[in-house]
N, C-alpha and C positions, 0 to 999 in steps of 0.2 A: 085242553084247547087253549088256545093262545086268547091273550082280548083283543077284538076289535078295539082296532086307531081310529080315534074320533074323526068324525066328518071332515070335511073343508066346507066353510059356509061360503054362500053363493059368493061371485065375484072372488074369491082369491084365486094367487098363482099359484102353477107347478113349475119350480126351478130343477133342470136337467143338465145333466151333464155338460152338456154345450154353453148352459147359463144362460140361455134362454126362457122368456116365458109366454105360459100358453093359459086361457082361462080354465079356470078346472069343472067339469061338472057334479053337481049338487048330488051328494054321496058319494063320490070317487075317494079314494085313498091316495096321497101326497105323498110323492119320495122325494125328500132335501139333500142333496150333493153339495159339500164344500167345493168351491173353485180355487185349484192350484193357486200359493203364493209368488208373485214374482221377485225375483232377487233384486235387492236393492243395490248392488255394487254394477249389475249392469245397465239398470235404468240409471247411474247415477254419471252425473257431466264432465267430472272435475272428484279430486281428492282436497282435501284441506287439513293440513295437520294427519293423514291417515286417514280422516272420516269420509265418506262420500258425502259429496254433492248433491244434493237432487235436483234443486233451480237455480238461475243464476242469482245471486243475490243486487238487491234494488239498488243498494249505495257503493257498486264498485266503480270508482273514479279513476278513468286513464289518462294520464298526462296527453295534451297536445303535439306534447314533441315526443313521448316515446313513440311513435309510429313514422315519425321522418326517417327519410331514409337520402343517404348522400354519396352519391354516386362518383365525386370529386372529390377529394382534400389536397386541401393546397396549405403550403406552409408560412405563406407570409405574400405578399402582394406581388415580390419579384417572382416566386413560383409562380403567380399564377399571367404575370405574364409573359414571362418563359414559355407555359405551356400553352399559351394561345398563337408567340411566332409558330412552334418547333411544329407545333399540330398543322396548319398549314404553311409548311414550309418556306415561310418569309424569311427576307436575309435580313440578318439581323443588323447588319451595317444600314441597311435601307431599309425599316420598317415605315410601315404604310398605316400611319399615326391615325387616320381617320376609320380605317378600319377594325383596327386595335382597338381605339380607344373604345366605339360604339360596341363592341362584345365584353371588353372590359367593363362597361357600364352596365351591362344587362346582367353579368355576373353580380355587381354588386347590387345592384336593385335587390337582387334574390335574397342575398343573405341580411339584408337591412331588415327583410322584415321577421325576421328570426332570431338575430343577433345583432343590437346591434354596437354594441362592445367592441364584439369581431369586427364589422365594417367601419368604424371608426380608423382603422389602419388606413384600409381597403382602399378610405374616402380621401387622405391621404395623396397616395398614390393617385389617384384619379385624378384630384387638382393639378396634380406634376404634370399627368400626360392633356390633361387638356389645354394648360399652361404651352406645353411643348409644339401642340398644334395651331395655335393660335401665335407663336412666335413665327411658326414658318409659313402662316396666312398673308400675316404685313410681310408690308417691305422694310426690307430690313437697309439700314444705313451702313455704310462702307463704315464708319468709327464703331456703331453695335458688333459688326462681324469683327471687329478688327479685337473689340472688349471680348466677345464670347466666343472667339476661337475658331468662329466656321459656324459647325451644325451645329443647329441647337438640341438636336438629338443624342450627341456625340457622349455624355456625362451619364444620361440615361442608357447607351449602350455599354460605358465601361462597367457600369455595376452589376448590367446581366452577363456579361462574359464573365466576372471576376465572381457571383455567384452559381453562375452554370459551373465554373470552374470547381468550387468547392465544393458542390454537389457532386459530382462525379467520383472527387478525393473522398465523399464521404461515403459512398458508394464502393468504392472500393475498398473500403476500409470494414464497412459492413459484413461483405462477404469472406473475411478473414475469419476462419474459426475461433468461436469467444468459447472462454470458458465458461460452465454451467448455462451454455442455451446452444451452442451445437457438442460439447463433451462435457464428460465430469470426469474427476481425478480417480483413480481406483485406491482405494485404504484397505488395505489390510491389519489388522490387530493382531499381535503375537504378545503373548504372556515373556515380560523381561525376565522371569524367573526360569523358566524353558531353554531362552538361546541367551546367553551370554551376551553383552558388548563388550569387549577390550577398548580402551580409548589407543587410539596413534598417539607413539613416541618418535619425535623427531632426533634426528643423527647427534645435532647440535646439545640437544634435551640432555642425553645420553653420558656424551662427553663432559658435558658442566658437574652431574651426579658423580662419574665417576674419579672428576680432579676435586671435589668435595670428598671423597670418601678419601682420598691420599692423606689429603689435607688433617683431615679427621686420625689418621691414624700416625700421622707424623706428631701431632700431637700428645698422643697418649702412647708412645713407645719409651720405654726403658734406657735409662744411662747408669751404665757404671762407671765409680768413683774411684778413681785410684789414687792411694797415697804416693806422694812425691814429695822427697824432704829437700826444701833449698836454703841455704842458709844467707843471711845479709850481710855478714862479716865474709865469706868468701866472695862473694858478688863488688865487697867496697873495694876488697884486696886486686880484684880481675880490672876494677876502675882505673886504680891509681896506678897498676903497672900499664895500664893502656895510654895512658896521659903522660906517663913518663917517656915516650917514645913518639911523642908528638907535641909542639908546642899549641895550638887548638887544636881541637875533634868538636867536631858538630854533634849537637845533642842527640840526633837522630843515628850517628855513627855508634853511638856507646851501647844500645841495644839490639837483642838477638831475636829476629819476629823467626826464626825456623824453631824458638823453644814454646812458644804458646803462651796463653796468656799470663798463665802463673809467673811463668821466667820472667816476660815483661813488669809487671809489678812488685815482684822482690828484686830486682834491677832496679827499677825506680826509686824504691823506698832506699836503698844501697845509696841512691845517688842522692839523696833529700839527705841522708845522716851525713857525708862527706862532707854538703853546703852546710850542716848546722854547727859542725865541728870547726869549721872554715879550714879544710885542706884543700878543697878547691873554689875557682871562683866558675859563677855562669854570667855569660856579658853578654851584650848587645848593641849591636851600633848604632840603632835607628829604629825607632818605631817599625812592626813586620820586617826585620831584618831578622837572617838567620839565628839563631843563639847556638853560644861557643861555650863550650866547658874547657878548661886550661886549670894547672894546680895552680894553688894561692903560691903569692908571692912571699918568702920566709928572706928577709936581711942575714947576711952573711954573714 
């Protein structure tokens, strides 16, 4: 036989299935059911680092201004009253300074009390245009118009045509396809060891290499030496029969350039033994005048 489970004394509960409780009566036997765990990842609010969440923590501080939200950006004062004519269609040679200005002024209200750094420009600008409508409130003196040109509007309009102007240039310049933000370049990598490179040789390159190698080879080629016997006693004897058939011969007449260089200087040296011997004379008239060979002069 099994033991009897002790009592439940008076006043305690029976927890059920449902996790409900009921009073027990005085001898009854108590059956205890655990109640399912719930998961913690779906009651939990938020991850942190991976962990779940279960409440919002008490010291989380959110900035003022992370929740602003800016429905306008404007790039500088002229933009933004650019976009106050162009929005309402005002001509910009005739802007309607009192209307302007009062939206320009609500503008900056705004951002003064958030930036005000930023409105410092802003404030700027402001004083121009209030300035502008207040010149064309008075009356203006014939010598004022004659100083300021006319409109006193007119300085304030060339600067927004001349930055509407560059707005647009800049604009168009935008939508030019830029490198790495509407394409990137394609690279391919090939192993240099795979496909060759040959470098280009130019025509020019070419031609220089190959009168370099002439050059080169003129130098190192081969001369043979041939004996040739001349003598200087026949050469003096070819002298003196030549001068005996002429009273001068020019120096240059006495030598033979069809024999080459050898002939030319045993000729020479022929003619130096003649002068030492004194059978003939070499004369000259004049400073760079020709020179004459003629035989010495021998008394009778």
């Amino acid at each position: 036989m099994l033991p009897e489970e002790p009592a439940l004394a008076a006043g305690e509960a029976v927890v059920g299935s449902a996790g409900g409780t009921e009073p027990a009566a005085a001898g009854n036997t108590a059956t205890v059911e655990a109640a399912p765990k719930a998961d913690p990842l779906e009651q939990s609010i938020a991850r942190l680092y991976g962990e779940p969440l279960l409440r919002m923590p008490t010291d989380l501080y959110i900035p003022p201004d992370a929740l602003e939200i800016f429905l306008e950006a404007f790039e500088g004062p002229l933009d933004l009253l650019l976009y106050l004519i162009r929005k309402q269609n005002f001509n910009i040679l005739d802007i309607p300074m009192a209307q302007v200005t009062l939206q320009y002024l609500k503008y900056v209200d705004q951002i003064r009390v958030s930036n005000l750094e930023l409105a410092a420009e802003y404030l700027l600008m402001a004083a121009m245009l209030i300035e502008i409508k207040s010149r064309m409130l008075l009356p203006s003196r014939k010598s004022d118009v004659e100083e300021d040109g006319g409109d006193p509007r007119a300085e304030l309009v060339r600067r927004l045509l001349e930055y509407e102007q560059i707005k647009l240039a800049a604009y168009d310049l935008n939508t030019i396809p830029q490198f790495e933000r509407d394409f990137v370049r394609t690279q391919i990598f090939i192993e240099q060891s795979l496909t060759p490179t040959w470098p280009e040789v130019d025509a020019v390159d070419l031609q220089q290499a190959w009168l370099d190698l002439l050059k080169r080879a003129k130098l190192t080629q081969h001369h043979r030496i041939s004996r040739q016997e001349l003598s200087v006693r026949e050469h003096m004897t070819s002298i003196l029969r030549h001068l005996q058939s002429a009273r001068f011969v020019e120096f240059g007449d006495l030598f033979d350039l069809a024999g080459g260089v050898p002939v030319l200087v045993v000729n020479f040296v022929a003619l130096l033994e003649l002068a030492k011997e004194t059978l003939i004379e070499i004369t000259q008239a004049e400073p760079f005048a020709p020179i004459y060979v003629r035989l010495a002069y021998s008394p009778a």
